[in-house]
C-alpha positions in Angstrom: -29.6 61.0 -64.9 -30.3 64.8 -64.5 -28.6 67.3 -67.5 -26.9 68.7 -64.0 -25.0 66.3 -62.1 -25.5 66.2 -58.5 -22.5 64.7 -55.8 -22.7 64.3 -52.6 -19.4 65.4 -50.5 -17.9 64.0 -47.2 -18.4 66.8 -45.4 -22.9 66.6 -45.7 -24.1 66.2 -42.8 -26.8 63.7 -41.4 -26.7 61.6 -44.4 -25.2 58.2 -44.4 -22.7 58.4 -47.5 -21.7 54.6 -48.5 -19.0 53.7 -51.7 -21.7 51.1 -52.8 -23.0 50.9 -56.5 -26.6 52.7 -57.0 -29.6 50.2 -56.7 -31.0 53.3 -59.0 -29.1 53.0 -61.6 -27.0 50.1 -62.6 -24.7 52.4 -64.7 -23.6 54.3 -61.5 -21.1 51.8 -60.3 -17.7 54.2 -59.9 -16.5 53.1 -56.6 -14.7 56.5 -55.8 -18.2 58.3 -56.0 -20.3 58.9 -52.6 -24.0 57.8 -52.6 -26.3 57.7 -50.0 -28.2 54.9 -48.2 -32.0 55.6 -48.2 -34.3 54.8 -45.2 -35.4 51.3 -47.2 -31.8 50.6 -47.6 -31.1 51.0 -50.8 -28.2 52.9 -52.5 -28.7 56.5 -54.5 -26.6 59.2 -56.0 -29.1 63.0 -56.1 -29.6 62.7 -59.9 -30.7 59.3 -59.8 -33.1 59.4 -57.2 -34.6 63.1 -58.2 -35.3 61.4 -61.3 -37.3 58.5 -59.9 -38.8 60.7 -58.0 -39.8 62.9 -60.6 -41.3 60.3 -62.8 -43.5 59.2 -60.0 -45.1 62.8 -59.8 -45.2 62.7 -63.4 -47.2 59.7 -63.0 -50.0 61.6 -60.6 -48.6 59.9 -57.3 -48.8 61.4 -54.6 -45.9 60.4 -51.9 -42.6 58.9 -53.1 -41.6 55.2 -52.9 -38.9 52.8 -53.9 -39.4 51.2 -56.7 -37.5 48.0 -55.5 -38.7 47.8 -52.2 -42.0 49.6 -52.5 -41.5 51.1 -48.8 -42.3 55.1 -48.7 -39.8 58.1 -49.0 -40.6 60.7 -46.7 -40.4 64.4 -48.7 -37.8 65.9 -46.4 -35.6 62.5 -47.1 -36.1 63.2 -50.5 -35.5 66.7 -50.4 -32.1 66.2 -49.0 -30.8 63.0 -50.7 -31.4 64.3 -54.1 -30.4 67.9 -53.2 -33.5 69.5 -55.2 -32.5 73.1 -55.8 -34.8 75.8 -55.0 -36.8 75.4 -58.7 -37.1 71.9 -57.8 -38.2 72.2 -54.6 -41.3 74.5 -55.7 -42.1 72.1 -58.9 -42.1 68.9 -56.7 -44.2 70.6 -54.1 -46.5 72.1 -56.6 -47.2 68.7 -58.4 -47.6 67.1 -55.0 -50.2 69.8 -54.2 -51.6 69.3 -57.5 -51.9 65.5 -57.8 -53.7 65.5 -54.1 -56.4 67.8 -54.9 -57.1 65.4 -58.4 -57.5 62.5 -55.8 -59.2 64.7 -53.5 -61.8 66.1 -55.5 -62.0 62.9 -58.1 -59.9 64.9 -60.9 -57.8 63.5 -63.7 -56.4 65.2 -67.3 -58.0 64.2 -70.3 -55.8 62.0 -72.4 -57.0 63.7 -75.2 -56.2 67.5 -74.4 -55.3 67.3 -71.0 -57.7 69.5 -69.6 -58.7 68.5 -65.7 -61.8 66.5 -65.8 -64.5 66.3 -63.1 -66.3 62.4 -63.0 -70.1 63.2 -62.2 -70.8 59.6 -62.0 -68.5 57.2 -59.4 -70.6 54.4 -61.0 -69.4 54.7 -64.2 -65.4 54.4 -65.6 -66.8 55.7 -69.2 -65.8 59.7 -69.0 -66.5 62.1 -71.8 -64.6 65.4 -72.4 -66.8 67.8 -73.8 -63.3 69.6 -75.0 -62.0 66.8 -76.8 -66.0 66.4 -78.4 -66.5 70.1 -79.2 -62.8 69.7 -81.1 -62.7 67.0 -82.6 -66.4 66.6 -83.8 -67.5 63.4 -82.3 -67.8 62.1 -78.9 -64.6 61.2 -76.7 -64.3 59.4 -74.0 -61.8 57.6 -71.8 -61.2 55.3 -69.1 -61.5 56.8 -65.7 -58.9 53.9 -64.4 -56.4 53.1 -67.0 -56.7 57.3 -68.6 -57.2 55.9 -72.3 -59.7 56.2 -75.3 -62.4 54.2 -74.1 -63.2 51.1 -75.6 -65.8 48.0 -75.0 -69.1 48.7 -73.5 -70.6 51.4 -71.1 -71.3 51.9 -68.5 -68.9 50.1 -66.4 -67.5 50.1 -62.6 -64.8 47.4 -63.0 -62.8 47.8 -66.7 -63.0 49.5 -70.0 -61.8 46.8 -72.6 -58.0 47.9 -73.1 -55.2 45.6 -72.5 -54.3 45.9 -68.6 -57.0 48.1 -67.3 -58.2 46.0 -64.8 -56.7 47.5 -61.6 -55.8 43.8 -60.4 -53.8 44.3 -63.3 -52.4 47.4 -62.2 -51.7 46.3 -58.2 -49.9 43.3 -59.4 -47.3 45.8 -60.9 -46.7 47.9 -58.6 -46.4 45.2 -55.9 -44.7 42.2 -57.5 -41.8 40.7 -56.3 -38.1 41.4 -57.3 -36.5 38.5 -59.3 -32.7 37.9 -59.8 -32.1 36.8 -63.6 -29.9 33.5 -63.1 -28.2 33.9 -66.4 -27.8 38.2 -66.8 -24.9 40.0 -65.1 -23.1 43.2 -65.2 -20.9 43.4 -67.7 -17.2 43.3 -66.2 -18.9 41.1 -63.2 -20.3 38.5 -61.8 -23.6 40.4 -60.6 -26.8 38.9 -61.3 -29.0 41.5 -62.7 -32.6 42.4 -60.9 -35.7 43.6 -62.1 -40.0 43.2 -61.0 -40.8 39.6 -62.0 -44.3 40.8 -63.6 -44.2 43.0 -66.6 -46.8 44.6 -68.8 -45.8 44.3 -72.3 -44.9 47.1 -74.2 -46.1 46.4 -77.0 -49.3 45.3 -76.0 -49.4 45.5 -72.4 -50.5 42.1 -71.5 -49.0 40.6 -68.2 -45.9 38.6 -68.4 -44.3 36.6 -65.6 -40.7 36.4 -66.3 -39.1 32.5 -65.7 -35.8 33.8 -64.2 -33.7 33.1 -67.2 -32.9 34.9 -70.5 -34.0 38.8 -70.2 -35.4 38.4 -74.0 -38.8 37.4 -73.6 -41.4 36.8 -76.7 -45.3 38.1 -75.8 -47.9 35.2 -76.2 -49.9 37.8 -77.3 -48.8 40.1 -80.2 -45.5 37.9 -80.6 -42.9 40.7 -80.4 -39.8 40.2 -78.5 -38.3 42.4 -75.6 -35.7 42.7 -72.8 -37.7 42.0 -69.6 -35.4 44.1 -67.7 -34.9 47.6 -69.9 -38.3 47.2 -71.4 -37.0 48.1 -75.1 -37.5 45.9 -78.7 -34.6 43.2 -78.2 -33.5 44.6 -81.5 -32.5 47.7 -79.7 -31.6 45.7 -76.5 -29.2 43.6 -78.3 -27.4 46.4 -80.5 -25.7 47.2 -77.4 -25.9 44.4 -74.9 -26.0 40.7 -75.3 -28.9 38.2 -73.6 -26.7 37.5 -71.1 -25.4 40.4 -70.4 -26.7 43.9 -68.4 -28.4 46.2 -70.6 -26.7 49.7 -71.8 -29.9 51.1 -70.9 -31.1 51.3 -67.0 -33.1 48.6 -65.6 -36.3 49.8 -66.1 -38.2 50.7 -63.0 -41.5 48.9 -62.0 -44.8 49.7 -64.8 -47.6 51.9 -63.3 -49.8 50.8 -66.0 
């Protein structure tokens, strides 16, 4: 939630104010407190949905979506249902303009030093920063797709050889399904709690498809366990929460990578 709390009042005009808990944010349940109903359908309070939003820029994307429902957010919606102040209104349109032009004109920030990089060769996924070289000594390079420290063989067109770069990889995240956990609920309820059924794991990042039940999952791969639905170590999950019961933390919204 933002440091500066955002509430919407009965007398806002042409937006549909419900008394429903946030889809957002399963911490936002208080029943006296207005949210509003998004074009997909789904429930938000201002903070909540300026911070989604606001990770999704962060992330180089360059209109808004739902994260539940995947369907698009149009600016002006946004604009209004998470009343961005004046500051925010020039930051999200700046990073807008910003993360077009890098698609536009085949931009991205170096992972190393973040400085924009131009790719020369379409052909190629294997990118070196001469920046990152001239600092550090020895040549760097990263993955065009997945935006990390190269590794396997060059060139190549499809994947560099880190966990999860494939981009099937990649579309499967951001498109998967919702899944209801049959044996997680709010805590004071009888709630089922919801999350993407296909996570990347944090650890490692390999694809996991969750089985419905228990939100503590183990990775086949590097064998550390995790809550499926907040994404953190289920030693931290569990300090607060039980493997039945909703996480303290947010359900984490759907992996970009």
């Amino acid at each position: 939630m933002s440091e500066d709390v955002k509430k919407f009042s009965p007398f806002d005009k042409g937006i549909k104010l419900v008394s429903k808990p946030s889809d957002l944010d399963e911490s936002d349940d208080d029943p006296s407190v207005l949210r509003a109903q998004l074009s997909c359908g789904h429930v938000s309070d201002p903070g909540s949905l300026t911070d989604c939003c606001r990770a999704q820029l962060k992330d180089g994307q360059t209109e808004f979506r739902c994260p539940l429902c995947r369907k698009e957010w149009p600016y002006n919606e946004v604009r209004k249902l998470a009343k961005l102040t004046i500051d925010e209104q020039s930051n999200f349109e700046e990073v807008l303009g910003t993360n077009t032009v890098k698609k536009l004109l085949d931009l991205k920030d170096c992972p190393g030093c973040e400085t924009l990089i131009e790719r020369s060769d379409v052909s190629n996924l294997c990118v070196e920063c001469s920046v990152c070289t001239v600092k550090t000594g020895r040549i760097f390079e990263f993955c065009w797709q997945c935006e990390r420290e190269w590794k396997g063989p060059r060139p190549r067109l499809d994947h560099c050889s880190n966990v999860g770069c494939r981009r099937a990889d990649q579309e499967l995240l951001r498109g998967c399904d919702m899944i209801t956990f049959t044996s997680v609920v709010y805590k004071g309820s009888s709630v089922h709690v919801q999350c993407p059924a296909i996570r990347a794991c944090p650890f490692c990042g390999v694809l996991i498809e969750h089985n419905k039940g228990c939100k503590i999952m183990s990775c086949g791969n590097c064998k550390k366990q995790f809550c499926f639905a907040c994404l953190k170590s289920s030693h931290d999950c569990l300090k607060t929460s039980t493997h039945f019961i909703s996480c303290s933390a947010s359900v984490a919204p759907r992996q970009t990578d």
